[in-house]
Backbone as a chain_set.jsonl record, in Angstrom:
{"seq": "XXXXXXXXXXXXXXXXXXXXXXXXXXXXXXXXXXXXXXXXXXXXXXXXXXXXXXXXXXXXXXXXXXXXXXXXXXXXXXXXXXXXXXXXXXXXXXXXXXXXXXXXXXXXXXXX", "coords": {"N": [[-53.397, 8.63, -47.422], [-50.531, 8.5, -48.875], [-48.238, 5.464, -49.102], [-44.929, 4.505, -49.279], [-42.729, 3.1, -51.088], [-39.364, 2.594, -51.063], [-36.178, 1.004, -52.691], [-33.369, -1.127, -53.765], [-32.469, -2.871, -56.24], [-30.362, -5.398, -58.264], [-26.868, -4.456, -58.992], [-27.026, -1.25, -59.111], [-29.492, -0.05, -59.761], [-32.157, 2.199, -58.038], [-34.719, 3.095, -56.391], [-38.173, 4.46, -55.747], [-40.701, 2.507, -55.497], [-43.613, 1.44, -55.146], [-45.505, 4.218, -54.643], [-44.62, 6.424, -57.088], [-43.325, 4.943, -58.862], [-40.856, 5.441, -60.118], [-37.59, 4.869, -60.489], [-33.619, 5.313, -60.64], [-30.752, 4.149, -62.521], [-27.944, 4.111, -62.011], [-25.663, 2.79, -63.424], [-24.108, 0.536, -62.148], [-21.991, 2.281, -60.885], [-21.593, 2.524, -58.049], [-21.674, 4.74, -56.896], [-23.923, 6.688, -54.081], [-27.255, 7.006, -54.822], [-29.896, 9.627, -54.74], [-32.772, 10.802, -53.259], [-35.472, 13.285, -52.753], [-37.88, 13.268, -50.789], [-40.568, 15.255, -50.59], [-42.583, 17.39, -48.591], [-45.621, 19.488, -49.687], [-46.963, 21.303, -48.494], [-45.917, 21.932, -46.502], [-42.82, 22.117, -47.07], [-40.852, 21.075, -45.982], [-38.858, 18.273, -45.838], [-37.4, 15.257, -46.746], [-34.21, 13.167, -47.036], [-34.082, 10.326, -49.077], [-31.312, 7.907, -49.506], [-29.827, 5.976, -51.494], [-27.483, 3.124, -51.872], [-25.224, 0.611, -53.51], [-24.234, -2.423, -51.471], [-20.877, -2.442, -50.867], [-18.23, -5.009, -52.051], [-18.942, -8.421, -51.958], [-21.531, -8.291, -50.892], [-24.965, -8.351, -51.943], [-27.062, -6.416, -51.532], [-28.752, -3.274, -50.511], [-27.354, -0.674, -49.132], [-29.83, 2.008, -47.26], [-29.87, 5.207, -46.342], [-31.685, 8.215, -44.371], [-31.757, 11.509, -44.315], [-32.644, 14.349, -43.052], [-34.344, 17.823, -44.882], [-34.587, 20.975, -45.804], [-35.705, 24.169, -46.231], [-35.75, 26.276, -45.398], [-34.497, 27.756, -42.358], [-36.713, 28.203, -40.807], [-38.131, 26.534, -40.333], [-39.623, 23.802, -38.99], [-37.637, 20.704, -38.605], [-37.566, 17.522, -39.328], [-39.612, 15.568, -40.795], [-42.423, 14.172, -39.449], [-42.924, 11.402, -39.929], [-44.095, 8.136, -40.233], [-42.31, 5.729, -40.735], [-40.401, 2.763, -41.709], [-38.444, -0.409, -41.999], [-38.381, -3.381, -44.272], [-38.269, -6.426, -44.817], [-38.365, -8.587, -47.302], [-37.784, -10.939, -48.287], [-35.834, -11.194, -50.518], [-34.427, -8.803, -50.368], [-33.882, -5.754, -48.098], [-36.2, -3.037, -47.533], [-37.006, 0.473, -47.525], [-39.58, 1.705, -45.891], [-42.148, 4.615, -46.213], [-44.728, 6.21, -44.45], [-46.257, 9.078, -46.162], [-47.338, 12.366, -46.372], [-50.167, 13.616, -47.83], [-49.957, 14.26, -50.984], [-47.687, 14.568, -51.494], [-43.951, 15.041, -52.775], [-42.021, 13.7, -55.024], [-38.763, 13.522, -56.164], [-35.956, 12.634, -57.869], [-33.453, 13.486, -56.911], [-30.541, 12.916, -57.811], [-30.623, 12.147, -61.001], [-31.715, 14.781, -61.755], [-29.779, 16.349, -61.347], [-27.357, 14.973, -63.263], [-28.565, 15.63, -65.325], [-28.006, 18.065, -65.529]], "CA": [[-51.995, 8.839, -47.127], [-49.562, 7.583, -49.24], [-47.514, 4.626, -48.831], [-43.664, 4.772, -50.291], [-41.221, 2.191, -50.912], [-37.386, 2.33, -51.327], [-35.404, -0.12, -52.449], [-32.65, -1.203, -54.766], [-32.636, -3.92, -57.321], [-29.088, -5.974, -58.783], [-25.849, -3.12, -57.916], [-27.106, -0.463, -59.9], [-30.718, 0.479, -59.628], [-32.364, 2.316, -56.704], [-35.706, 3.789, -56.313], [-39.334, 4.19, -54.807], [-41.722, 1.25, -56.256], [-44.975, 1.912, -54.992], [-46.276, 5.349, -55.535], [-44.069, 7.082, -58.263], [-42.686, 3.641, -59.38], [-39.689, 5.913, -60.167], [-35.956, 4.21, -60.526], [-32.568, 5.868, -61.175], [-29.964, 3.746, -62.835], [-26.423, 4.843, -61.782], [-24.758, 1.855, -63.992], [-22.929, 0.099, -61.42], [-21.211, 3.47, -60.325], [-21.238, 2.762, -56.371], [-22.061, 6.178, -56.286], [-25.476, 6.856, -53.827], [-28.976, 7.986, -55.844], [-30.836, 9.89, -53.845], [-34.284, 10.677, -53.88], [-36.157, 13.986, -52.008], [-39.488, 13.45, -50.641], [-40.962, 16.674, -49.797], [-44.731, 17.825, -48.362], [-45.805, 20.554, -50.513], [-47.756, 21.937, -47.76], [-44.431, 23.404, -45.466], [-41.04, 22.742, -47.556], [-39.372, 20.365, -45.596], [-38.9, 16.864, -46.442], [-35.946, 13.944, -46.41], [-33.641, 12.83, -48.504], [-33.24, 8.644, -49.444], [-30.288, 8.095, -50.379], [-29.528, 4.44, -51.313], [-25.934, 3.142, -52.369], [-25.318, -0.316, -53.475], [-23.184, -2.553, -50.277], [-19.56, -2.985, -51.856], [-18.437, -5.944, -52.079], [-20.052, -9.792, -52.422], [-22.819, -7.91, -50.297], [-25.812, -7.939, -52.928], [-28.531, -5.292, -50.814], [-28.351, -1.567, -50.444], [-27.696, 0.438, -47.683], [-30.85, 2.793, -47.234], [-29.86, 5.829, -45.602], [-32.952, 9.179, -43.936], [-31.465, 12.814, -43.424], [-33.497, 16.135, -43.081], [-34.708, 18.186, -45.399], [-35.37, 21.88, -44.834], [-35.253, 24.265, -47.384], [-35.574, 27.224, -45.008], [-33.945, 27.027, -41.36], [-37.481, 28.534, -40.064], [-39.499, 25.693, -40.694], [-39.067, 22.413, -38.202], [-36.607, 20.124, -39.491], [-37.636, 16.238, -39.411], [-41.149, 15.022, -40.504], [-42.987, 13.164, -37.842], [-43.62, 10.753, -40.98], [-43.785, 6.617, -40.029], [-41.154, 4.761, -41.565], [-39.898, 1.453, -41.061], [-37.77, -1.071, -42.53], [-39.096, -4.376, -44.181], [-37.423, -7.711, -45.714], [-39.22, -8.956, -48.516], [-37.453, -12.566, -48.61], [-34.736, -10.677, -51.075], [-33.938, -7.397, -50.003], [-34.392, -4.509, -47.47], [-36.544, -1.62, -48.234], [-37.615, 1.986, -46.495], [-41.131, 1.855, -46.211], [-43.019, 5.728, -45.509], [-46.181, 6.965, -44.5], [-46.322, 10.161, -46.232], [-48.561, 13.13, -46.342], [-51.174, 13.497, -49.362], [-49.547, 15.673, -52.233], [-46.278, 14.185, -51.449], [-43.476, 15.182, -53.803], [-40.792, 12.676, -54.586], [-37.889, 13.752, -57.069], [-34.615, 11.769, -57.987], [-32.345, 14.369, -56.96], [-29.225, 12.338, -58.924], [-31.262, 12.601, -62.159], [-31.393, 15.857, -62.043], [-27.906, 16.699, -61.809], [-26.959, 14.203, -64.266], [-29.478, 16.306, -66.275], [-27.246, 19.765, -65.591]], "C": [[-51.169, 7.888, -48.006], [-48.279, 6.226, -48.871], [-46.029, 4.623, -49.989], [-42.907, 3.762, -50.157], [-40.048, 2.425, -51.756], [-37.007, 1.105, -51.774], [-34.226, -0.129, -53.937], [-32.776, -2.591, -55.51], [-30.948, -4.175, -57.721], [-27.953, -4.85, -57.818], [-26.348, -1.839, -58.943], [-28.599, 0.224, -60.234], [-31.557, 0.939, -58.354], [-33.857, 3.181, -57.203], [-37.229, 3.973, -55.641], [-40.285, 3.635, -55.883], [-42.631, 1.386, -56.213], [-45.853, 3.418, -55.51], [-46.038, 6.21, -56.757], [-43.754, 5.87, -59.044], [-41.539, 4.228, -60.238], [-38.42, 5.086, -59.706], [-35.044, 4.952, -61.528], [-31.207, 4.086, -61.348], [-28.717, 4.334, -63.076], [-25.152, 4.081, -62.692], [-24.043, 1.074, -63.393], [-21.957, 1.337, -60.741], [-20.52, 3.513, -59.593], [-21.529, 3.83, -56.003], [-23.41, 5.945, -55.911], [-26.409, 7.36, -54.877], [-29.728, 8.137, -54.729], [-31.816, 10.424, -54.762], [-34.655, 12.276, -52.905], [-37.77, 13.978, -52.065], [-39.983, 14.445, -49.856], [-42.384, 16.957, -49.838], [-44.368, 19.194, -48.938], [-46.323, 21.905, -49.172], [-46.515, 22.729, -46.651], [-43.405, 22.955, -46.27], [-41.006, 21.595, -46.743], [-40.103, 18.661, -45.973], [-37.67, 16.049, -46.002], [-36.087, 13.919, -47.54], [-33.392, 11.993, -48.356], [-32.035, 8.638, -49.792], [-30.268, 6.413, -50.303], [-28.19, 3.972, -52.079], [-25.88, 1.461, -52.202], [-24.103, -1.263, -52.441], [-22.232, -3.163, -51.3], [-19.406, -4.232, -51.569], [-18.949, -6.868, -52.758], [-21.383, -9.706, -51.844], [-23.662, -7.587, -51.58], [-27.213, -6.825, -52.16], [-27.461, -4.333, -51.159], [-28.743, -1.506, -49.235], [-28.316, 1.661, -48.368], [-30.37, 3.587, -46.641], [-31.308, 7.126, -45.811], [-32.084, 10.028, -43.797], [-32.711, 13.881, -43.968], [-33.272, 16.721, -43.965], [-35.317, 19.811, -45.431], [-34.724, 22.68, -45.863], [-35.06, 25.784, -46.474], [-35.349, 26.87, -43.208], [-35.452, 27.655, -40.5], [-38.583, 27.713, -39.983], [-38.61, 24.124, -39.529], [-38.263, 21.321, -39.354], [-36.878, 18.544, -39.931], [-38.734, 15.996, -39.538], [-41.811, 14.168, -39.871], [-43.245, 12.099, -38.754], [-43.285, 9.203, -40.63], [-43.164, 6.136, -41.053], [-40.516, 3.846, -40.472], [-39.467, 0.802, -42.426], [-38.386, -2.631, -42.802], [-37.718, -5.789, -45.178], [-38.396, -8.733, -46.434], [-38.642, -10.579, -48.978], [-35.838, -12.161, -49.467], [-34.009, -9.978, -50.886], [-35.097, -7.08, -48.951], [-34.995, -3.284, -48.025], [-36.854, -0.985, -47.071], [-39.042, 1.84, -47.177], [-41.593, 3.535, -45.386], [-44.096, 6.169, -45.963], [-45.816, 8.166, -45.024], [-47.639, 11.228, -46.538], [-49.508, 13.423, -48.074], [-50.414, 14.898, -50.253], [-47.999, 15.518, -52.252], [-45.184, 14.398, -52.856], [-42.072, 14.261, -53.869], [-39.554, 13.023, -56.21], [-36.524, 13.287, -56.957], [-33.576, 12.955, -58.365], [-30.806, 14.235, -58.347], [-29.693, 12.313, -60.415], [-30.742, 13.767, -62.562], [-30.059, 16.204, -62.282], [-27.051, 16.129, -62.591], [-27.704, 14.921, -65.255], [-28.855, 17.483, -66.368], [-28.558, 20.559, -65.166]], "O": [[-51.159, 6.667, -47.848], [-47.363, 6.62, -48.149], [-46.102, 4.719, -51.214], [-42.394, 3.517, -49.065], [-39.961, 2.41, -52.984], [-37.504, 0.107, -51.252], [-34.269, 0.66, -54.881], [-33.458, -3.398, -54.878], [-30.206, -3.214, -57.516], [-28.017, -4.511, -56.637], [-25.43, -1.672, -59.745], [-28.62, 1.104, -61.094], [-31.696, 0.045, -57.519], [-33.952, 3.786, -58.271], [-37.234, 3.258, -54.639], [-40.575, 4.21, -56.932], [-43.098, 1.559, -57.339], [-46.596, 3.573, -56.479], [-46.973, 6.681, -57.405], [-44.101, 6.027, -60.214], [-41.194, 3.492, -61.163], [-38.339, 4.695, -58.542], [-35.303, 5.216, -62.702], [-30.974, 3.248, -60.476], [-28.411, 4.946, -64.1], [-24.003, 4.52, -62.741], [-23.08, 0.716, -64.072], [-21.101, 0.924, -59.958], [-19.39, 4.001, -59.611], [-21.685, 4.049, -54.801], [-24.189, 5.341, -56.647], [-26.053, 8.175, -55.729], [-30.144, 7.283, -53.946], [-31.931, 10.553, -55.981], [-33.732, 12.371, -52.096], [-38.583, 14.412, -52.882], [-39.859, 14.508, -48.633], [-43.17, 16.827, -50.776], [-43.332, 19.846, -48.808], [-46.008, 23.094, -49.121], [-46.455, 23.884, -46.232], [-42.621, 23.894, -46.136], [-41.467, 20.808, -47.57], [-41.207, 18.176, -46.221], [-37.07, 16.262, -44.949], [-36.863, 14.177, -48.46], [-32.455, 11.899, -47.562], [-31.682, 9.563, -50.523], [-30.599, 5.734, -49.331], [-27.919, 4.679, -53.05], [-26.297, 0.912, -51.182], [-22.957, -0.84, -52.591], [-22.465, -3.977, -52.194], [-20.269, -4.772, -50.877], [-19.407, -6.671, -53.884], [-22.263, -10.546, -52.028], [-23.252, -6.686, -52.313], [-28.32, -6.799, -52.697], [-26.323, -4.301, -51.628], [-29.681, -1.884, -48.534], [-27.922, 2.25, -49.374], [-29.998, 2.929, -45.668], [-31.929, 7.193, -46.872], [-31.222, 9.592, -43.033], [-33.372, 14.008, -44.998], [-32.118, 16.594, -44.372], [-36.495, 19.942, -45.096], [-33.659, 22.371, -46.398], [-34.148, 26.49, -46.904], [-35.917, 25.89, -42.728], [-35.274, 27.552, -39.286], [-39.724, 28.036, -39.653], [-37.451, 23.715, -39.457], [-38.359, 21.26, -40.58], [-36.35, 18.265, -41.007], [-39.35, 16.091, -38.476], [-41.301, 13.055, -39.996], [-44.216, 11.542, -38.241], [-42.086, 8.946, -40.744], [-43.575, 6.182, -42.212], [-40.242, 3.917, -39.274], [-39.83, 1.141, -43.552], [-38.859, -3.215, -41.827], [-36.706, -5.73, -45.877], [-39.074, -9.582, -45.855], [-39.114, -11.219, -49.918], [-34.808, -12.734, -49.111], [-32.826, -10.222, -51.128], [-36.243, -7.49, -48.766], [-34.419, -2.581, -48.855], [-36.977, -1.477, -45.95], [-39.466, 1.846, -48.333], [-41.414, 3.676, -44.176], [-44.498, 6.451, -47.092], [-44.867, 8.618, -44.383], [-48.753, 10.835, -46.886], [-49.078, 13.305, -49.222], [-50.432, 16.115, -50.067], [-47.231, 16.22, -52.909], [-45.565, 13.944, -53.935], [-41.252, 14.157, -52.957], [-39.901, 12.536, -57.286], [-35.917, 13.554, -55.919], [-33.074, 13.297, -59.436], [-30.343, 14.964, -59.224], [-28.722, 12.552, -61.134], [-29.8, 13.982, -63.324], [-29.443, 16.295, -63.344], [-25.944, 16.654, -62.719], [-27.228, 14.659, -66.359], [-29.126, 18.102, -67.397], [-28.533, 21.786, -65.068]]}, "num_chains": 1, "name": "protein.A"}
């Protein structure tokens, strides 16, 4: 089972470290980068989204929503996640299922 971590780095970098070791660089923006981690095996998944805290706040707020690409499929993955503090920062830590797909939504669309 895979293990996933979230997190952001300075104001301007956000991404999952551990298994893709994937990071989107928004430039300082403020705008969120999200991420979709989706099981291959039914369609539905969550979406990270992480957005750097305005301000003299140096972390990111992590936000989880649902994922569902068709409304006939259950909506929230039973998937363990929890929150950790690493001495520096907060990250989203998740269990996910084997074949796990993780794509930097904000990429893309910066990609057209």
């Amino acid at each position: 089972m895979p293990t996933l971590l979230f997190e952001g780095y300075s104001d301007d970098t956000f991404g999952e470290y551990r298994y893709t070791n994937d990071d989107y660089d928004n430039c300082a923006s403020g705008e969120p980068i999200e991420y979709l981690v989706q099981d291959p095996a039914t369609g539905n998944g969550i979406i990270v989204s992480g957005q750097h805290c305005p301000g003299s706040c140096t972390s990111w707020m992590i936000g989880v929503g649902c994922y569902q690409p068709s409304s006939k499929n259950e909506c929230f993955p039973e998937w363990r996640m929890s929150n950790h503090f690493n001495g520096r920062c907060y990250s989203l830590v998740i269990e996910a299922p084997e074949g796990v797909v993780v794509r930097c939504l904000t990429r893309e669309r910066a990609a057209g």
